[in-house]
C-alpha positions as CSV (number, residue, x, y, z in Angstrom):
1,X,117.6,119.2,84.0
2,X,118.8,117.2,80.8
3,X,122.5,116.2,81.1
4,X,124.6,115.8,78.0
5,X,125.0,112.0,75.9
6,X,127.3,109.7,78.4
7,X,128.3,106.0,78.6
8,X,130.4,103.7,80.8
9,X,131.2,106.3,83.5
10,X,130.4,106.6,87.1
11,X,126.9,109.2,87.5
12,X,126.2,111.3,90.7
13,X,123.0,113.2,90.7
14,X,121.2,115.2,93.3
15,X,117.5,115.0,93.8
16,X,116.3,117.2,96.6
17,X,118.3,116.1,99.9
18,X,119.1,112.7,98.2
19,X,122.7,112.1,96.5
20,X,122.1,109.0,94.0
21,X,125.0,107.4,92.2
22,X,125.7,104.4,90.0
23,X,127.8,103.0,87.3
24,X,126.0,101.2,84.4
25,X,129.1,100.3,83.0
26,X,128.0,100.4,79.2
27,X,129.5,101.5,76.3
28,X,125.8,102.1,75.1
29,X,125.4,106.2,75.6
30,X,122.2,107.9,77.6
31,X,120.9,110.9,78.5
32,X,120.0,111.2,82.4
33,X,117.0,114.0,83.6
34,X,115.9,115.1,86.5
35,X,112.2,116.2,86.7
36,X,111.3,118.5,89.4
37,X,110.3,116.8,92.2
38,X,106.6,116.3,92.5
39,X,104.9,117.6,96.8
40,X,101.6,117.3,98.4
41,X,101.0,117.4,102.1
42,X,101.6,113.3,102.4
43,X,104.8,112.7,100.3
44,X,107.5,113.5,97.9
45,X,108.6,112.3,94.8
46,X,111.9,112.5,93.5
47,X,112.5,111.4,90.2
48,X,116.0,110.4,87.8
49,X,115.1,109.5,84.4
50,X,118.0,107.4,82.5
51,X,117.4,107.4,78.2
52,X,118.9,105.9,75.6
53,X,115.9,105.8,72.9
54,X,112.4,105.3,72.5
55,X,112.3,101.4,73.9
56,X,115.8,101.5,76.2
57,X,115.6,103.4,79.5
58,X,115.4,103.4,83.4
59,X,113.8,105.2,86.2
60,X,115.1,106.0,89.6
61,X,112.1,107.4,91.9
62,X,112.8,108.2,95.5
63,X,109.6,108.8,97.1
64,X,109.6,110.5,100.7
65,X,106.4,110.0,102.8
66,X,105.4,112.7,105.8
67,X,104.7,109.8,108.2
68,X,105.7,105.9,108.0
69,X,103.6,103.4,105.5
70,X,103.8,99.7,105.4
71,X,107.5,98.7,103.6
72,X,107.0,95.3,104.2
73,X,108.8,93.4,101.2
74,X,106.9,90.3,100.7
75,X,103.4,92.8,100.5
76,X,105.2,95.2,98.0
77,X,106.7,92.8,96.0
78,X,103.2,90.8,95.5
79,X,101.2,93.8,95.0
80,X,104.0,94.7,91.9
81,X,103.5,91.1,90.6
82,X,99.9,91.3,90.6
83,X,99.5,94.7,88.8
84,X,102.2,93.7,86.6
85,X,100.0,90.6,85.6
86,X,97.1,93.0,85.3
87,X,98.7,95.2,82.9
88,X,99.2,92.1,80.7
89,X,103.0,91.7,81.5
90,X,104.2,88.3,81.8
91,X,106.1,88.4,84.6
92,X,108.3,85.9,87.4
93,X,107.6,85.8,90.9
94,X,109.7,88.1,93.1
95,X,113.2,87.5,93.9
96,X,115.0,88.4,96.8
97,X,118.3,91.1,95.6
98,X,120.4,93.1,98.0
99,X,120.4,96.9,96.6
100,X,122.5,99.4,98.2
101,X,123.4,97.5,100.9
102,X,119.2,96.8,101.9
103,X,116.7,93.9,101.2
104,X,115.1,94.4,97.8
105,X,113.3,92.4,95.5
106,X,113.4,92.2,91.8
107,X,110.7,91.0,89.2
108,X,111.4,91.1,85.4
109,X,108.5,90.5,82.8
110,X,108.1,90.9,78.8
111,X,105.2,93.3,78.5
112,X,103.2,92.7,75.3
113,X,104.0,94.8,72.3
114,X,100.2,95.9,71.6
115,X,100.0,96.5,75.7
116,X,102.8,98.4,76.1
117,X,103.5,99.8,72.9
118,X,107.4,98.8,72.9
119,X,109.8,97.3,70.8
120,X,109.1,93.7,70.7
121,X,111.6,91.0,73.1
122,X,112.9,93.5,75.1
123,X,112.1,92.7,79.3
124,X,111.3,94.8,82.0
125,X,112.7,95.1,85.2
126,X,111.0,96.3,88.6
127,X,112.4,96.8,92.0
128,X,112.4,98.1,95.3
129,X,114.4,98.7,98.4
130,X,114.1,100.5,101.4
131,X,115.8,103.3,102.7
132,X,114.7,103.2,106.5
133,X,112.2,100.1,106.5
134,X,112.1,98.8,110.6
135,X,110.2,96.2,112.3
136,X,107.0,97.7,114.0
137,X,105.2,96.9,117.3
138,X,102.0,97.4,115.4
139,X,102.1,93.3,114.2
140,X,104.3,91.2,111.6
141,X,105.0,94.3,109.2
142,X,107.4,96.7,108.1
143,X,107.1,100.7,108.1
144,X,109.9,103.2,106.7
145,X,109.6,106.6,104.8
146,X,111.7,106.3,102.1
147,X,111.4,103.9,99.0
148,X,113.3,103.5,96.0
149,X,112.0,102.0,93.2
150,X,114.2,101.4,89.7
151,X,112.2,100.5,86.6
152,X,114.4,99.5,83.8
153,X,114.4,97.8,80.0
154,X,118.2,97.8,79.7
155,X,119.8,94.3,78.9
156,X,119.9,92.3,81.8
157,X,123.6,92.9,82.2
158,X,123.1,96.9,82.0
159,X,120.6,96.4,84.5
160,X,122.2,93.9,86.8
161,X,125.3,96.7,86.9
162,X,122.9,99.8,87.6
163,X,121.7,97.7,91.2
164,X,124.7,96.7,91.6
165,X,125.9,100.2,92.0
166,X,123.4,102.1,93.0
167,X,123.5,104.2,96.5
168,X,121.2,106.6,97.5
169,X,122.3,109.0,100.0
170,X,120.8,111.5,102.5
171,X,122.4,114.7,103.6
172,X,122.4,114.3,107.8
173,X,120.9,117.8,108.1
174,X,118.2,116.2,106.2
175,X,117.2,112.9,107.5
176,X,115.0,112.2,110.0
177,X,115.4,108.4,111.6
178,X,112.2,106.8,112.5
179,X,113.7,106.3,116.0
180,X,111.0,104.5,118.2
181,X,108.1,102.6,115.6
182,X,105.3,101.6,117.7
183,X,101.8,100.9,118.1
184,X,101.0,104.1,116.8
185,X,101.5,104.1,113.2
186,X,98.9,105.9,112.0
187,X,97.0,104.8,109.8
188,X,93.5,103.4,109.7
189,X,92.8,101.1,106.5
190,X,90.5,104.0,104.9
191,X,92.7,106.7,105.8
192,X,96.0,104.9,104.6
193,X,93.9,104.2,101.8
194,X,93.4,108.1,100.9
195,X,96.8,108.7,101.4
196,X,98.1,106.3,99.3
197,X,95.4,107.6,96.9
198,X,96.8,110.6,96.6
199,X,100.8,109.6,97.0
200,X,99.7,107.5,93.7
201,X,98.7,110.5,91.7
202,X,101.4,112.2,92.5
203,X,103.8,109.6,91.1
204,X,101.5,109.4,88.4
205,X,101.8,113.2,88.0
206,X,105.4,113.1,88.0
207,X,106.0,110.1,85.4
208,X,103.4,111.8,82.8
209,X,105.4,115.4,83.2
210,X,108.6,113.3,83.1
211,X,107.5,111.5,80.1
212,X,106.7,114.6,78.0
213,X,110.5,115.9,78.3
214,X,112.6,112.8,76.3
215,X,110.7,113.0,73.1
216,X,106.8,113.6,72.4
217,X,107.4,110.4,70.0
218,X,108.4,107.9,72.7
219,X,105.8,105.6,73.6
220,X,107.5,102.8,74.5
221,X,109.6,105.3,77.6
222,X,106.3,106.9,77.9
223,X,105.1,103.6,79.0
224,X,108.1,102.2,80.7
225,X,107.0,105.3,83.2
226,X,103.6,104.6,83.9
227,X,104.2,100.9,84.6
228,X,106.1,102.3,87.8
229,X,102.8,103.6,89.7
230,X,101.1,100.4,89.3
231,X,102.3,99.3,92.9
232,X,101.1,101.9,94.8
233,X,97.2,101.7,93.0
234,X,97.6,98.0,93.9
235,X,98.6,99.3,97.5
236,X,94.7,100.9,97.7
237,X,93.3,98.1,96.7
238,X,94.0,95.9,99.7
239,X,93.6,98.3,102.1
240,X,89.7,98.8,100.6
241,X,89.8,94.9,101.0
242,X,90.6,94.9,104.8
């Protein structure tokens, strides 16, 4: 669903059983869409697109997995700064950011113009946070169900206010605490492996469909949204290396 031009006014949005809501605080006007969500049997991804023009936009993705995965920050956040680097984005090491009241981290990066196909100077902004992320019995890690990850090329100060008030909600008839974490996570190297194989194509799935809607002649946003699976590909490729 496409909502109509707004600027510098509180947003709430529904995606699925997920209330999100911020306030970028801008005078700059965007367009905010909502893609259908995007299922398989392992996870769901629930995407909020945010567009002012071809080079200037965000991206909210909620992604709900069946069973827990690891959510451990420092492994998330290096994985993002090493496909980041790989994509030819020069990029600073993770910082730690409170985001809705969670641990986050944040990495910003200027991607090159011939790479990435966007208007030259601007940077690039990549985070995470965790909706449900708890200590497990299974070693020094973190599992959880629920990541959000924000992608934006705002200004820094557009940006900074979209973290800054961003909350993502979920309706209590909906959520389902990961109570007890123990030993048992479930997941073998090669079978969290597959998983994550297929929870990366459908985030891939969902930023190419979502990319098609804002404007066939946008490859800069186009690009801003593909940039966003890169964590979980680099996800597969340390499981394959344990």
């Amino acid at each position: 669903m496409l909502s109509p031009l707004a600027s510098s006014a509180p947003e709430t949005h529904q995606l699925g059983p997920f209330t999100v809501s911020f306030d970028m605080n801008t005078n700059l006007n965007y367009r905010t869409e909502t893609p259908n969500p995007q299922e398989d049997s392992l996870a769901t991804v629930y995407p909020l697109i945010i567009n002012t023009n071809n080079a200037t936009g965000a991206l909210i993705r909620i992604t709900e997995y069946n069973n827990p995965v690891d959510s451990t920050l420092v492994m998330r956040g290096s994985l993002a700064l090493m496909n980041m680097r790989e994509s030819g984005i020069n990029v600073t090491v993770p910082e730690s950011l409170t985001i809705d009241g969670k641990e986050g981290f944040l990495i910003s990066g200027v991607p090159p113009s011939a790479g990435v196909n966007a208007a030259p100077g601007f940077t690039l902004y990549q985070s995470q946070y965790w909706l449900d992320s708890k200590s497990c019995e299974c070693g020094p890690v973190s599992v959880g169900t629920t990541s959000v990850d924000i992608t934006s090329t705002y200004p820094q100060d557009i940006t900074t206010n979209l973290l800054n008030s961003l909350h993502v909600g979920k309706t209590e008839s909906a959520a389902t605490p990961i109570a007890n974490v123990t030993k048992n996570v479930t997941a073998t190297p090669n079978t969290a492996g597959e998983n994550v194989t297929e929870t990366a194509s459908i985030a891939s799935s969902s930023a190419e469909k979502s990319a098609e809607k804002p404007d066939a002649k946008q490859p800069g946003f186009e690009s801003i949204l593909a940039i966003t699976c890169i964590s979980a590909i680099g996800y597969i490729r340390l499981l394959r290396k344990q």
